[in-house]
Kinemage of the C-alpha trace (Angstrom):
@kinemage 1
@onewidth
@group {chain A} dominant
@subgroup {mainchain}
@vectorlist {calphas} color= white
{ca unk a 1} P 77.776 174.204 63.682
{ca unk a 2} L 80.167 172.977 66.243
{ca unk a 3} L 79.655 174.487 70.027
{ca unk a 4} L 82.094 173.130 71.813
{ca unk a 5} L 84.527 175.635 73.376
{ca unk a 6} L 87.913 175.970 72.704
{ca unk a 7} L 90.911 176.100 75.542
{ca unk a 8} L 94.523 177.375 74.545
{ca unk a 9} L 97.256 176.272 76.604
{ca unk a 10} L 100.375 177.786 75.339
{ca unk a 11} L 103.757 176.612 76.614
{ca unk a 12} L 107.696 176.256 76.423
{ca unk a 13} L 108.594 172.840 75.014
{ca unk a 14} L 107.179 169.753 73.124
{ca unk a 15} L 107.521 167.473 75.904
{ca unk a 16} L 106.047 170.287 78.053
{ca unk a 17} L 103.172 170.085 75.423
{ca unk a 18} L 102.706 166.433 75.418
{ca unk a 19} L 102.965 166.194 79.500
{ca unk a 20} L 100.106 169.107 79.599
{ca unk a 21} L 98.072 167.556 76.998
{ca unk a 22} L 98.305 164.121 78.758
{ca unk a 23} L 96.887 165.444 81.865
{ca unk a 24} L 94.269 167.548 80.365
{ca unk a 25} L 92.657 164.608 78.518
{ca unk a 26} L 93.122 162.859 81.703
{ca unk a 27} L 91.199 165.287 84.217
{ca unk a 28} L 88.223 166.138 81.556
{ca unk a 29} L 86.316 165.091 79.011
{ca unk a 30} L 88.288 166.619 75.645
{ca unk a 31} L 89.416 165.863 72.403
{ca unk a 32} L 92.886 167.589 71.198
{ca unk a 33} L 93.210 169.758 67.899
{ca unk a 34} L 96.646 169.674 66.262
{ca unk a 35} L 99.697 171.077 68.471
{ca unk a 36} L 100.877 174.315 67.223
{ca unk a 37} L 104.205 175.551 67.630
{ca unk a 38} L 106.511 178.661 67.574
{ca unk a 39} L 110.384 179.842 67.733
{ca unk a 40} L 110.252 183.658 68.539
{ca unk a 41} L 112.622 186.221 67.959
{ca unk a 42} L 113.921 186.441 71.369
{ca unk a 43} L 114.154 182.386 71.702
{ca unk a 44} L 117.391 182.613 73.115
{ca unk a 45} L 116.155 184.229 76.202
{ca unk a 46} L 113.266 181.751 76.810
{ca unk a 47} L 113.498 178.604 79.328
{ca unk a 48} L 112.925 176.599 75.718
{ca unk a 49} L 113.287 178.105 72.765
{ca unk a 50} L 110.076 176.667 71.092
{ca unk a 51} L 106.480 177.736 72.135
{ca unk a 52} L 103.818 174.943 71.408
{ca unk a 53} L 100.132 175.416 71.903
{ca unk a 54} L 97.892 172.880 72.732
{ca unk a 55} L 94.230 173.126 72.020
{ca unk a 56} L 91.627 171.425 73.806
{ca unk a 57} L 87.813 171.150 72.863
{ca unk a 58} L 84.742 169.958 74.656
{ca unk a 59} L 82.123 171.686 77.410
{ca unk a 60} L 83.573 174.895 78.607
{ca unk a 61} L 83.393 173.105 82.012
{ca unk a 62} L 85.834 170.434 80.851
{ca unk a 63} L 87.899 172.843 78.362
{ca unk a 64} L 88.259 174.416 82.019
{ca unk a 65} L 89.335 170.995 83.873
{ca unk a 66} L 91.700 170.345 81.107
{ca unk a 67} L 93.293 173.478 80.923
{ca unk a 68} L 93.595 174.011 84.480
{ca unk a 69} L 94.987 170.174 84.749
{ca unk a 70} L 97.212 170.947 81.919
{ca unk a 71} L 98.781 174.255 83.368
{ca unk a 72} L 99.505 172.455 86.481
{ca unk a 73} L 101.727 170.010 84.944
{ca unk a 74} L 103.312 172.610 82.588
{ca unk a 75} L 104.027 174.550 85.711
{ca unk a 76} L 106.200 171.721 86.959
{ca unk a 77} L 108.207 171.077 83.964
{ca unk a 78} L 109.249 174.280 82.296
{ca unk a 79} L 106.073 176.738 82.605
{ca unk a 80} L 103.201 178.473 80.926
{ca unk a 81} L 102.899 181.218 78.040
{ca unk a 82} L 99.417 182.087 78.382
{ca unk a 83} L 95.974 180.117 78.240
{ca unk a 84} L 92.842 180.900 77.341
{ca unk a 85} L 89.235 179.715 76.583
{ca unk a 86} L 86.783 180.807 73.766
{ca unk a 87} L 83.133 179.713 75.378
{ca unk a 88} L 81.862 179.697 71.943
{ca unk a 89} L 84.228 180.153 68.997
{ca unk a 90} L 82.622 181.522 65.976
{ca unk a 91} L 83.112 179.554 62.454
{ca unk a 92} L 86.234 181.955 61.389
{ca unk a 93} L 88.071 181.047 64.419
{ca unk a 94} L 86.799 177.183 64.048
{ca unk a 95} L 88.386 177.255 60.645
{ca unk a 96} L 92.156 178.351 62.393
{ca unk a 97} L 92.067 175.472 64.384
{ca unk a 98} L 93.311 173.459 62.424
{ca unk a 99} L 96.641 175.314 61.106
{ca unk a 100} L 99.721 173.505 62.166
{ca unk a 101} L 103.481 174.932 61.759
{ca unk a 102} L 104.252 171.050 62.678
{ca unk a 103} L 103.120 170.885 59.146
{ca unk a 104} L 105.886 173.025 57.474
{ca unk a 105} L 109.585 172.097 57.067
């Protein structure tokens, strides 16, 4: 069973995502799951009409580094959704992980 945690840093842009995910990997010790992404239905009224998440996995003490890294840069550019972090993410949730809407057309 994997035990690494699992940190969600949702925000508004693909560069956005790749800037945050840069510095998160940089500031702790993390491997990155897919990217996911979103439009909403009110897209028009957002700072960037696409939501991407980023997922980070490792210790919850560097899932923590590497989120809090990563919302700092996201900050700067065009902001943060919401994050999270799952200390110990059971297999259901493991299984999720790796679902990417980069994948669709």
């Amino acid at each position: 069973m994997d035990e690494r945690a699992v940190g969600f840093l949702e925000v508004y842009g693909l560069v956005c995502a790749f800037m945050a995910a840069d510095a998160g990997c940089k500031a702790a010790n993390v491997t990155l799951e897919p990217f996911d992404k979103n439009k909403p239905a009110n897209a028009e009224t957002l700072p960037v009409p696409l939501l991407v998440t980023i997922k980070f996995r490792g210790t919850v003490a560097d899932v923590r580094a590497a989120v809090e890294a990563g919302r700092e840069v996201a900050e700067q550019i065009s902001g943060v959704v919401v994050s999270h972090i799952i200390p110990r993410p059971t297999q259901d949730t493991l299984k999720m992980l790796g679902i990417c809407a980069f994948d669709l057309n």
